[in-house]
FISE-606773 format. One record per atom (N, C-alpha, C): residue number from 1; residue in one letter; atom name; x, y, z. Coordinates in steps of 0.02 Angstrom, whole numbers, padded with zeros to 5 digits, m for minus. Atoms other than C-alpha are relative to their C-alpha. Example, Ala and Ser with C-alpha at 12.3 -4.5 7.8 and 13.67 -1.06 7.14 Angstrom:
BEGIN
(site 1; a; N; (00045; m00059; 00000))
(site 1; a; CA; (00615; m00225; 00390))
(site 1; a; C; (00045; 00060; 00000))
(site 2; s; N; (m00042; m00059; m00003))
(site 2; s; CA; (00684; m00053; 00357))
(site 2; s; C; (m00039; 00055; 00037))
***
This chain:
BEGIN
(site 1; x; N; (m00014; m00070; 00012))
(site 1; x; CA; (01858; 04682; 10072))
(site 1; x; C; (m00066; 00039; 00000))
(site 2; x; N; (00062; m00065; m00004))
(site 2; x; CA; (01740; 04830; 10095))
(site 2; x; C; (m00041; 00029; m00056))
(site 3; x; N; (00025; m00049; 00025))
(site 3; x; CA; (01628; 04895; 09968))
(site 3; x; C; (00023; 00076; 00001))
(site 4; x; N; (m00024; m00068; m00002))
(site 4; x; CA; (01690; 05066; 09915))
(site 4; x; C; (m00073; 00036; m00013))
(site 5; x; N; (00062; m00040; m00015))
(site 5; x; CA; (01543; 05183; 09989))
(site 5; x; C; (00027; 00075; m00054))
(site 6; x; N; (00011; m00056; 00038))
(site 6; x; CA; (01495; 05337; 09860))
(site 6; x; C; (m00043; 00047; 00037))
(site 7; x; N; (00057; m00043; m00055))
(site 7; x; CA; (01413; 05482; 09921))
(site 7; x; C; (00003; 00078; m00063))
(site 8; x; N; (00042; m00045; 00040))
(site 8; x; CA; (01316; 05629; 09825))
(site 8; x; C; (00019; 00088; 00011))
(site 9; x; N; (00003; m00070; m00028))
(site 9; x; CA; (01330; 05776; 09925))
(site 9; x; C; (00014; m00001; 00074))
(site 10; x; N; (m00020; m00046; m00071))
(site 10; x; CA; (01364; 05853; 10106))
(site 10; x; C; (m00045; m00050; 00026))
(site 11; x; N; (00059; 00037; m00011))
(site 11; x; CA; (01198; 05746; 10143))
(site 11; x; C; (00020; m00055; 00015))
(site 12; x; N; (m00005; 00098; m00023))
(site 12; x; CA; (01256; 05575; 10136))
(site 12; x; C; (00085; m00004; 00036))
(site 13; x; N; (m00040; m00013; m00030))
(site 13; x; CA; (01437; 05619; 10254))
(site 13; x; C; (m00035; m00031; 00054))
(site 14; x; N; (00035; 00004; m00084))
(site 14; x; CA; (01420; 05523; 10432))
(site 14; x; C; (00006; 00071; 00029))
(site 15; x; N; (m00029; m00067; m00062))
(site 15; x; CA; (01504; 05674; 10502))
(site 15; x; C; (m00055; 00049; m00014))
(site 16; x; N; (00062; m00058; m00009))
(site 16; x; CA; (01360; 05793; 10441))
(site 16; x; C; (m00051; m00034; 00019))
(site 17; x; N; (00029; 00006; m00020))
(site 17; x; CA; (01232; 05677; 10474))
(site 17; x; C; (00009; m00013; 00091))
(site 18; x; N; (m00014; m00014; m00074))
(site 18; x; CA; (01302; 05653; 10663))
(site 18; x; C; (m00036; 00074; 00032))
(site 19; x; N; (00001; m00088; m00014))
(site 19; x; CA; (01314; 05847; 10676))
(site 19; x; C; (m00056; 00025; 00004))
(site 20; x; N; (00084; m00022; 00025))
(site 20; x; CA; (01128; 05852; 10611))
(site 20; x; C; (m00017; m00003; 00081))
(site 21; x; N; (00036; 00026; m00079))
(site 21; x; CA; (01078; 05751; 10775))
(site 21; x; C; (00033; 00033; 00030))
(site 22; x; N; (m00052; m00030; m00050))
(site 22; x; CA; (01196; 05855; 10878))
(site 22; x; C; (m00021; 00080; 00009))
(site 23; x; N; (00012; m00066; m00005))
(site 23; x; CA; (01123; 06005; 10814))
(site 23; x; C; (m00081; 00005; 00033))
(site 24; x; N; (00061; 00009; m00030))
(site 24; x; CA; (00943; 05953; 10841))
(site 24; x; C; (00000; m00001; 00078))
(site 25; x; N; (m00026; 00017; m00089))
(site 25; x; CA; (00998; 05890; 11027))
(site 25; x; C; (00016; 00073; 00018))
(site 26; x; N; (m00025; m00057; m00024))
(site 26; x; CA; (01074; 06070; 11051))
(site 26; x; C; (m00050; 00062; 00000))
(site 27; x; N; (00078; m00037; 00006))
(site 27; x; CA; (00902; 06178; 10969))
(site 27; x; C; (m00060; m00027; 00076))
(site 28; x; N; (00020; 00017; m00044))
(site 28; x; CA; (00834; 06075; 11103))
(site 28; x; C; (m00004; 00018; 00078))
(site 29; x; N; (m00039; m00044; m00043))
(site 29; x; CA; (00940; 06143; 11245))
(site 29; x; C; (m00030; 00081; 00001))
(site 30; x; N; (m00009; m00047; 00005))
(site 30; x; CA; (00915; 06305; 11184))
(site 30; x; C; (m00087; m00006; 00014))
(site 31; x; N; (00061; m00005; m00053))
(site 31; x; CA; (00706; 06302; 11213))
(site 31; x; C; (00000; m00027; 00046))
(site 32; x; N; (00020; 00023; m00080))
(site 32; x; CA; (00727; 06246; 11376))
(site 32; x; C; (00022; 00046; 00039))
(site 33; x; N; (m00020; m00051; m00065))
(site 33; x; CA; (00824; 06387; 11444))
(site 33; x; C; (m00032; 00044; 00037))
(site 34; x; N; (00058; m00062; m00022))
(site 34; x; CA; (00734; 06528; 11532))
(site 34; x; C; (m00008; 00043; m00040))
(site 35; x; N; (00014; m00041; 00039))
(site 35; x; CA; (00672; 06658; 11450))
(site 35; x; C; (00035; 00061; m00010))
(site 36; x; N; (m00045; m00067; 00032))
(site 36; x; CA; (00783; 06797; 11482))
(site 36; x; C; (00065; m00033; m00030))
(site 37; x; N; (m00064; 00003; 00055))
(site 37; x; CA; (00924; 06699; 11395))
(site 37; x; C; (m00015; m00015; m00068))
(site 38; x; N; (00022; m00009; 00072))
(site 38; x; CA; (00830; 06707; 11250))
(site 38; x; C; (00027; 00007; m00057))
(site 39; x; N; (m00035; m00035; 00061))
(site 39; x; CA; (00939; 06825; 11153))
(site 39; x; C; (00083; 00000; 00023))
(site 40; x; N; (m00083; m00010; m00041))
(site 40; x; CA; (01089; 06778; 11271))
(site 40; x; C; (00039; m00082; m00035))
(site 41; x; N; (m00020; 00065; 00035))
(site 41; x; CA; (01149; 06590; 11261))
(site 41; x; C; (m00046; m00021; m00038))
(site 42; x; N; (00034; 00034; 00038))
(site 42; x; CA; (01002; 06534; 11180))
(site 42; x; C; (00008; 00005; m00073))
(site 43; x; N; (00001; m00008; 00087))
(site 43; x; CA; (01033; 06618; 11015))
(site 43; x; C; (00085; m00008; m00009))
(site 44; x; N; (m00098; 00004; 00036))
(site 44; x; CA; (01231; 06570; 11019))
(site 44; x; C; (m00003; m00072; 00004))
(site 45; x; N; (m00014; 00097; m00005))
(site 45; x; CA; (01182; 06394; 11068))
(site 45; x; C; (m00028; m00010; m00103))
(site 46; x; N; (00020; 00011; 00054))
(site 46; x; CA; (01077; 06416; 10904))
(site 46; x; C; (00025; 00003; m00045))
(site 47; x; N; (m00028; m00021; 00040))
(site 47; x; CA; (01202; 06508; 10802))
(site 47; x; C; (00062; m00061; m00018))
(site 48; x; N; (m00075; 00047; 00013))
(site 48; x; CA; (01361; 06387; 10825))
(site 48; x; C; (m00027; m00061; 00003))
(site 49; x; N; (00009; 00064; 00016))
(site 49; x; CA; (01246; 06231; 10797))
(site 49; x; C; (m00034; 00004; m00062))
(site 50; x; N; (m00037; m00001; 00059))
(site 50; x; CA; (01211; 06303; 10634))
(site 50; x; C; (00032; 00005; m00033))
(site 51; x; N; (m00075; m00011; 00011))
(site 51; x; CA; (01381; 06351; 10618))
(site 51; x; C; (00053; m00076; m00021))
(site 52; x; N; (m00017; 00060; 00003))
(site 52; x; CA; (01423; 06164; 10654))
(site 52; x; C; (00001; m00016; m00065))
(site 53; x; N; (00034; 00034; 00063))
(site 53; x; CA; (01320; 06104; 10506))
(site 53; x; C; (00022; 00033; m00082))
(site 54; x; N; (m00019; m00044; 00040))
(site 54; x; CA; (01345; 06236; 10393))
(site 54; x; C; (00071; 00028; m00034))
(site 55; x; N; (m00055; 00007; 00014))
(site 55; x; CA; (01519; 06224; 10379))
(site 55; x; C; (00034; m00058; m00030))
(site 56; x; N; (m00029; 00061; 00035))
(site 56; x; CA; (01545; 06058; 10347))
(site 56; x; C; (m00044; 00008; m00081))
(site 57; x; N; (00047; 00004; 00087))
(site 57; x; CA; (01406; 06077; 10189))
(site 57; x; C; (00028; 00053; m00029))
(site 58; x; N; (m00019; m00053; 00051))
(site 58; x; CA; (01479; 06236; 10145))
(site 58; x; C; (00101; m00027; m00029))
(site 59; x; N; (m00071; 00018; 00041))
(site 59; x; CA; (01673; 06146; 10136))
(site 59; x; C; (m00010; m00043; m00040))
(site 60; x; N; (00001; 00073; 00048))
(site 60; x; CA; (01612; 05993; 10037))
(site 60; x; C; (m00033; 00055; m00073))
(site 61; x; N; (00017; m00029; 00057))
(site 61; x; CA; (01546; 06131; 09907))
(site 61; x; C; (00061; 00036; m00005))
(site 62; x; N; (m00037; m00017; 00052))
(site 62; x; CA; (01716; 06180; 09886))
(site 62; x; C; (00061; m00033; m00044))
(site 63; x; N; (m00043; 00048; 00052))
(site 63; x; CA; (01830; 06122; 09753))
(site 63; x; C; (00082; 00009; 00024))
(site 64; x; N; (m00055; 00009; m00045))
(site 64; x; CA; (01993; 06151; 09849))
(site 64; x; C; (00010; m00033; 00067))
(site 65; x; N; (00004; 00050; m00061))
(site 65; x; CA; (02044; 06044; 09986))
(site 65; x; C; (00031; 00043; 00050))
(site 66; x; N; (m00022; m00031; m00065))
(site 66; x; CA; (02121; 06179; 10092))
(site 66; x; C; (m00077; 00047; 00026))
(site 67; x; N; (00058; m00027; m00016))
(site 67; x; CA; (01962; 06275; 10067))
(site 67; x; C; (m00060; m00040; 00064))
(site 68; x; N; (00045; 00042; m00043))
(site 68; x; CA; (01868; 06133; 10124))
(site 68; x; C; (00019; m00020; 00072))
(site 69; x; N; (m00007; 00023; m00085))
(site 69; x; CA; (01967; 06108; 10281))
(site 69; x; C; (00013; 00049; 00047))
(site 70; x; N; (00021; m00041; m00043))
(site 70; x; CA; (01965; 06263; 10332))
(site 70; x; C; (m00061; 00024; 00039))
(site 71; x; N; (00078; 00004; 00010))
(site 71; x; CA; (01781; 06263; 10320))
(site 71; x; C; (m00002; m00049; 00068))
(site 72; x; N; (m00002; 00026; m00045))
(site 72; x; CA; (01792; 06111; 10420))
(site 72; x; C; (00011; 00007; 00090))
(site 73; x; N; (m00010; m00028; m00054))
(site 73; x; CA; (01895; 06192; 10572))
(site 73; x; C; (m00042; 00055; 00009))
(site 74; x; N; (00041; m00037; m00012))
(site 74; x; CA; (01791; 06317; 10560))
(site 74; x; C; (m00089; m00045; 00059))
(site 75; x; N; (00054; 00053; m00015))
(site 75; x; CA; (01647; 06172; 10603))
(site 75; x; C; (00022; m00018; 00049))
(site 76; x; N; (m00028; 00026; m00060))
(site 76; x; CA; (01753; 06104; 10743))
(site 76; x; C; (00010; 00051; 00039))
(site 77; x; N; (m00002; m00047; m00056))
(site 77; x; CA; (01780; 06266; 10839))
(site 77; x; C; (m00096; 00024; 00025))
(site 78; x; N; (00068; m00023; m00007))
(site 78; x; CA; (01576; 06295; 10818))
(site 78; x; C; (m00004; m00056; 00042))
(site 79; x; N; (m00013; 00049; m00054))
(site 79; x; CA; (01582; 06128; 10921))
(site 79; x; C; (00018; 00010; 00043))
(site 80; x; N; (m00030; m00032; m00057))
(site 80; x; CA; (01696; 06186; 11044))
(site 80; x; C; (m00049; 00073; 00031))
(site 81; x; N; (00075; m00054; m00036))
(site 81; x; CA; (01571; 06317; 11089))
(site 81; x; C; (m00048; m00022; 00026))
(site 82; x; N; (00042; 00032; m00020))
(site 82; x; CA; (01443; 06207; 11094))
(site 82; x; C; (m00006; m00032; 00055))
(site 83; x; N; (m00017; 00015; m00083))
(site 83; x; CA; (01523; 06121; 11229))
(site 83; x; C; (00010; 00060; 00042))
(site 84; x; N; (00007; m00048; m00069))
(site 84; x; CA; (01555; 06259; 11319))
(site 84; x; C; (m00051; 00020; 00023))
(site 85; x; N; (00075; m00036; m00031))
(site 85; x; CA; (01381; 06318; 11324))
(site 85; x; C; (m00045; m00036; 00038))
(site 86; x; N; (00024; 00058; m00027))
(site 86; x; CA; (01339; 06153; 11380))
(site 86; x; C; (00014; 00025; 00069))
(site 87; x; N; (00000; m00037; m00090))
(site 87; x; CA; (01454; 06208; 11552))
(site 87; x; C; (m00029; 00047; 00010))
(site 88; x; N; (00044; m00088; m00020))
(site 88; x; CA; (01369; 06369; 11557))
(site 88; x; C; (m00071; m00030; 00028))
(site 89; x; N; (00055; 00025; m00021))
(site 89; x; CA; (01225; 06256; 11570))
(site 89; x; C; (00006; m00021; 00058))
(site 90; x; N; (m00001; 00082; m00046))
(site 90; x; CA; (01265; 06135; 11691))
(site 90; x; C; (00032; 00066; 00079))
(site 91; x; N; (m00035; m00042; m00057))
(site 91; x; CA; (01371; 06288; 11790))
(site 91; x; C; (m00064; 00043; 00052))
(site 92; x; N; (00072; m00037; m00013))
(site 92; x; CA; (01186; 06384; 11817))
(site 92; x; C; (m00038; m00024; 00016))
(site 93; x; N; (00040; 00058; m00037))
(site 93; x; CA; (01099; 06214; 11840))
(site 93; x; C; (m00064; 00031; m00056))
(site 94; x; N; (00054; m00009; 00041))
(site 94; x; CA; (00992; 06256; 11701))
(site 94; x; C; (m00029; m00062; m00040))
(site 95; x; N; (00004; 00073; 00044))
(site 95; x; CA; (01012; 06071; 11631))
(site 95; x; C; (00030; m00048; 00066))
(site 96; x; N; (m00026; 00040; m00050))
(site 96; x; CA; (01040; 05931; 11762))
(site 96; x; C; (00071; m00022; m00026))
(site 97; x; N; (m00071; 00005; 00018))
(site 97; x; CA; (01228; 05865; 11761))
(site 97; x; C; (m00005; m00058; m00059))
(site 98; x; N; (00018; 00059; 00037))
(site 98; x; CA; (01175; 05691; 11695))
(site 98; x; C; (m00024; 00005; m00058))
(site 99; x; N; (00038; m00009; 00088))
(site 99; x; CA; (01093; 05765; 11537))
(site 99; x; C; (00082; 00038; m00035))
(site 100; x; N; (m00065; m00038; 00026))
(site 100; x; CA; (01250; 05893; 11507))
(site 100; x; C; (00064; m00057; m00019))
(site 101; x; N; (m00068; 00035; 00015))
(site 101; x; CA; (01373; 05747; 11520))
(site 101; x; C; (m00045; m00053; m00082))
(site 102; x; N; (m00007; 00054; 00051))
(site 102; x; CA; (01280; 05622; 11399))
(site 102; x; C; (m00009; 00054; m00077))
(site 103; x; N; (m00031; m00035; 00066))
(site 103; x; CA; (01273; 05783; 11256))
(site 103; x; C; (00061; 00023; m00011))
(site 104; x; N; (m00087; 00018; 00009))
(site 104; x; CA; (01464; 05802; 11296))
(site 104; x; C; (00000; m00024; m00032))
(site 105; x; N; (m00007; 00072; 00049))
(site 105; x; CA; (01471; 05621; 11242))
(site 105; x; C; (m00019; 00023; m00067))
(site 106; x; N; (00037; 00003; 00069))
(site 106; x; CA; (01364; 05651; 11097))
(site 106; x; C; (00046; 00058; m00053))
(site 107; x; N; (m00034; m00030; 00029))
(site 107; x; CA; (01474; 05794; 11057))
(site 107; x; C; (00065; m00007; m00001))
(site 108; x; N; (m00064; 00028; 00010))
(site 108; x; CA; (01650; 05713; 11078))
(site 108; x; C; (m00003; m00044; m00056))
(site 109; x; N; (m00014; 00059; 00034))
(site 109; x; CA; (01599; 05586; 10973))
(site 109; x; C; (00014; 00036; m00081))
(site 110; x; N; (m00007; m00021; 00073))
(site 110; x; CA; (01552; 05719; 10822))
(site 110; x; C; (00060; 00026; m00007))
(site 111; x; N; (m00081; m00028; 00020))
(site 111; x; CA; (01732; 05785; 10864))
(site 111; x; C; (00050; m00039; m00026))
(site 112; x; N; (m00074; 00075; 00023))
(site 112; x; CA; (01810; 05600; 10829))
(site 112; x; C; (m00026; 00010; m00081))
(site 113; x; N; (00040; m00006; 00097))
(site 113; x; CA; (01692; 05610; 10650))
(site 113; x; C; (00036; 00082; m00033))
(site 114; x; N; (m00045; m00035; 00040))
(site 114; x; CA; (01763; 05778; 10618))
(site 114; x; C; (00074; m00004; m00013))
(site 115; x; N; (m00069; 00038; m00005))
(site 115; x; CA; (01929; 05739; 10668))
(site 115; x; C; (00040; m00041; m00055))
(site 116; x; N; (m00031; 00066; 00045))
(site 116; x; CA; (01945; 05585; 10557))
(site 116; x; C; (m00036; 00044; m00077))
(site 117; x; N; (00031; m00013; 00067))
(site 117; x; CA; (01825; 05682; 10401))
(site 117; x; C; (00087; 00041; m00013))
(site 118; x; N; (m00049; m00026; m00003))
(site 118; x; CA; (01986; 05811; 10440))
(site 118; x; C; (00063; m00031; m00034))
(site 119; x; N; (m00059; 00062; 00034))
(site 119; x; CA; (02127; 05674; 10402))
(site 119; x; C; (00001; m00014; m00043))
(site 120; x; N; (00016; 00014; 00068))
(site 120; x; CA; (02053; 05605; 10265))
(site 120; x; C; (00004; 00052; m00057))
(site 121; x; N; (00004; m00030; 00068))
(site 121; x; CA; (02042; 05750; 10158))
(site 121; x; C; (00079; 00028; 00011))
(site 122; x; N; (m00074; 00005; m00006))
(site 122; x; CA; (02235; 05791; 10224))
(site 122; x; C; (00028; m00031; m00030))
(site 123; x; N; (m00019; 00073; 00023))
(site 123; x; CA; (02269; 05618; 10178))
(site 123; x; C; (m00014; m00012; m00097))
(site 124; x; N; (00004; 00007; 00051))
(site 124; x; CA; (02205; 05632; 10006))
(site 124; x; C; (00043; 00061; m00048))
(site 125; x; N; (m00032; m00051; 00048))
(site 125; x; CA; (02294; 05791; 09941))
(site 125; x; C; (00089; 00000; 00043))
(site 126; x; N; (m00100; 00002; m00015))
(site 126; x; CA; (02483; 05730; 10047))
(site 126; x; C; (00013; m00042; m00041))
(site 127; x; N; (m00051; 00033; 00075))
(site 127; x; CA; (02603; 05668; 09928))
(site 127; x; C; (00066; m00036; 00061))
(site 128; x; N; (m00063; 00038; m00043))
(site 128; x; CA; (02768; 05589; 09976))
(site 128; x; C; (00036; 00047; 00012))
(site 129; x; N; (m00033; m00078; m00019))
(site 129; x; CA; (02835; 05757; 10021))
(site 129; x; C; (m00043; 00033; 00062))
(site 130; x; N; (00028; m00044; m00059))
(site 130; x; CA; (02703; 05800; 10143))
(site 130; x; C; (m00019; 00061; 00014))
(site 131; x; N; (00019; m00068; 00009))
(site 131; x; CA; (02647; 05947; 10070))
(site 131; x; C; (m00071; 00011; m00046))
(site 132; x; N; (00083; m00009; 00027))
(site 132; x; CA; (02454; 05995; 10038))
(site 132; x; C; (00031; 00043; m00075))
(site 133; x; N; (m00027; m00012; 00068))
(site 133; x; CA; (02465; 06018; 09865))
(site 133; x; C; (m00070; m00010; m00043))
(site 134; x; N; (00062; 00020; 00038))
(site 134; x; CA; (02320; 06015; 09706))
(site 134; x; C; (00017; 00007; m00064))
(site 135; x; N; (m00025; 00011; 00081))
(site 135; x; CA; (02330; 05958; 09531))
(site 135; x; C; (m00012; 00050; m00028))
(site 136; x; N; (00001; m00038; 00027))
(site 136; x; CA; (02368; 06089; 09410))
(site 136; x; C; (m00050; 00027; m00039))
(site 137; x; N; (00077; m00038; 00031))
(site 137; x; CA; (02244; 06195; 09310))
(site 137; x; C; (00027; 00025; m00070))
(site 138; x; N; (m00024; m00033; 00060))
(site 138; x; CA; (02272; 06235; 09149))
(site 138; x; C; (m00023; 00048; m00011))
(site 139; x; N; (00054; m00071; 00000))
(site 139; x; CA; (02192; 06425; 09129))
(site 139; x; C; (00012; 00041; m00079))
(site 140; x; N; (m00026; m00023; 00071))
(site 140; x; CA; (02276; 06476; 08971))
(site 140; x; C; (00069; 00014; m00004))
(site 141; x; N; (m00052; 00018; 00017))
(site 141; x; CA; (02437; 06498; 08887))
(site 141; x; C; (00028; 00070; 00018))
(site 142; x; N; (m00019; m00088; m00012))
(site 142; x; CA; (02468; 06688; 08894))
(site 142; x; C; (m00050; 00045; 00009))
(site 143; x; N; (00036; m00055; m00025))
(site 143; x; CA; (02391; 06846; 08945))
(site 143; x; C; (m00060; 00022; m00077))
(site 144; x; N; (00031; 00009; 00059))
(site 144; x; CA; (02337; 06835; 08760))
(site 144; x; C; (m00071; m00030; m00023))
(site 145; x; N; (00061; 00038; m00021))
(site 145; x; CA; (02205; 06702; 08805))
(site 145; x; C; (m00038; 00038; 00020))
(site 146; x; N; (00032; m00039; m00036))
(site 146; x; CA; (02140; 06804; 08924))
(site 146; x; C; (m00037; 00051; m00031))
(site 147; x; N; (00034; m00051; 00042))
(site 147; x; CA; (02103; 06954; 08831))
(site 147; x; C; (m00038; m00009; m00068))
(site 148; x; N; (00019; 00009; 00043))
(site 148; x; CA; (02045; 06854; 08686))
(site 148; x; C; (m00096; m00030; 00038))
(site 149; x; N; (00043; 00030; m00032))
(site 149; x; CA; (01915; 06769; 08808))
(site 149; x; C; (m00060; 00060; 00008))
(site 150; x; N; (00009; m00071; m00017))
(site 150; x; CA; (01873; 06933; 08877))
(site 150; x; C; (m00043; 00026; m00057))
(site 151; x; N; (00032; m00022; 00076))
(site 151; x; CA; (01834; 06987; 08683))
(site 151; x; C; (m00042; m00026; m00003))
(site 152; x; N; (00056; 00039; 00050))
(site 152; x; CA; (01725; 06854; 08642))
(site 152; x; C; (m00063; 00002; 00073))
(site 153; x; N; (00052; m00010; m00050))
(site 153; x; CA; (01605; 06899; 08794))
(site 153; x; C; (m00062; 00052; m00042))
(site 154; x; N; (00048; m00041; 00034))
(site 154; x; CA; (01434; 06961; 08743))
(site 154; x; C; (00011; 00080; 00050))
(site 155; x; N; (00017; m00057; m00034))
(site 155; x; CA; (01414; 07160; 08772))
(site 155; x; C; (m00062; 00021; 00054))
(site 156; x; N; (00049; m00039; m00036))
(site 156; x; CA; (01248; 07160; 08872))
(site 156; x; C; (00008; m00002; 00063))
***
């Protein structure tokens, strides 16, 4: 049986560290283009490969699991861009074909890692009903709480 792997933060995720390399590989792309796409694809190749990254670290900081997987799709459509900008590349001949296809690859693969990070957190909040669901919260008893809470707040 497997060791049950622990993990700290957004940091120790394959799927963000993949994404890392995926994003580096893509900053990469982006100084090589010519110079007048500077402020054209270069800064959207830049934008949606921090978009990538930045989504997955910003859903693992939240404490809801729909939050977090929206966050996620959010991370997988910044992908889907990424590839596309890749054809934009390859359509202009700005990147030989042979380089464009093996960061495809490199970026299908972070789509199987989001994909499956995706499932898993599905998988942990479905029940036998099949309905995303999250353990209850206790917040207080009546509106009474509330305004007592409210009270006991300092004035400054």
């Amino acid at each position: 049986m497997e060791p049950v792997r622990k993990f700290g933060t957004f940091e120790d995720l394959e799927v963000y560290k993949t994404a890392r390399d995926f994003r580096r590989a893509m900053y990469n792309v982006a100084r090589t283009l010519p110079e007048f796409e500077k402020y054209g694809l270069a800064s959207q190749i830049r934008r949606a490969a921090v978009s990538l990254t930045n989504n997955i670290a910003e859903g693992h900081g939240r404490w809801h699991y729909l939050d977090h997987i929206k966050f996620v799709l959010q991370a997988r459509g910044s992908l889907q861009e990424l590839v596309d900008d890749l054809n934009v590349c390859e359509d202009e001949k700005y990147l030989p074909s042979v380089q464009v296809a093996e960061l495809k690859e490199r970026g299908w693969h972070v789509m199987k890692l989001v994909n499956g990070y995706m499932r898993w957190l599905r998988d942990k909040k479905i029940g036998d009903t099949g309905v995303l669901r999250e353990d209850s919260v206790l917040y207080g008893d009546s509106e009474n709480d509330l305004e007592a809470w409210i009270a006991s707040l300092p004035l400054s």
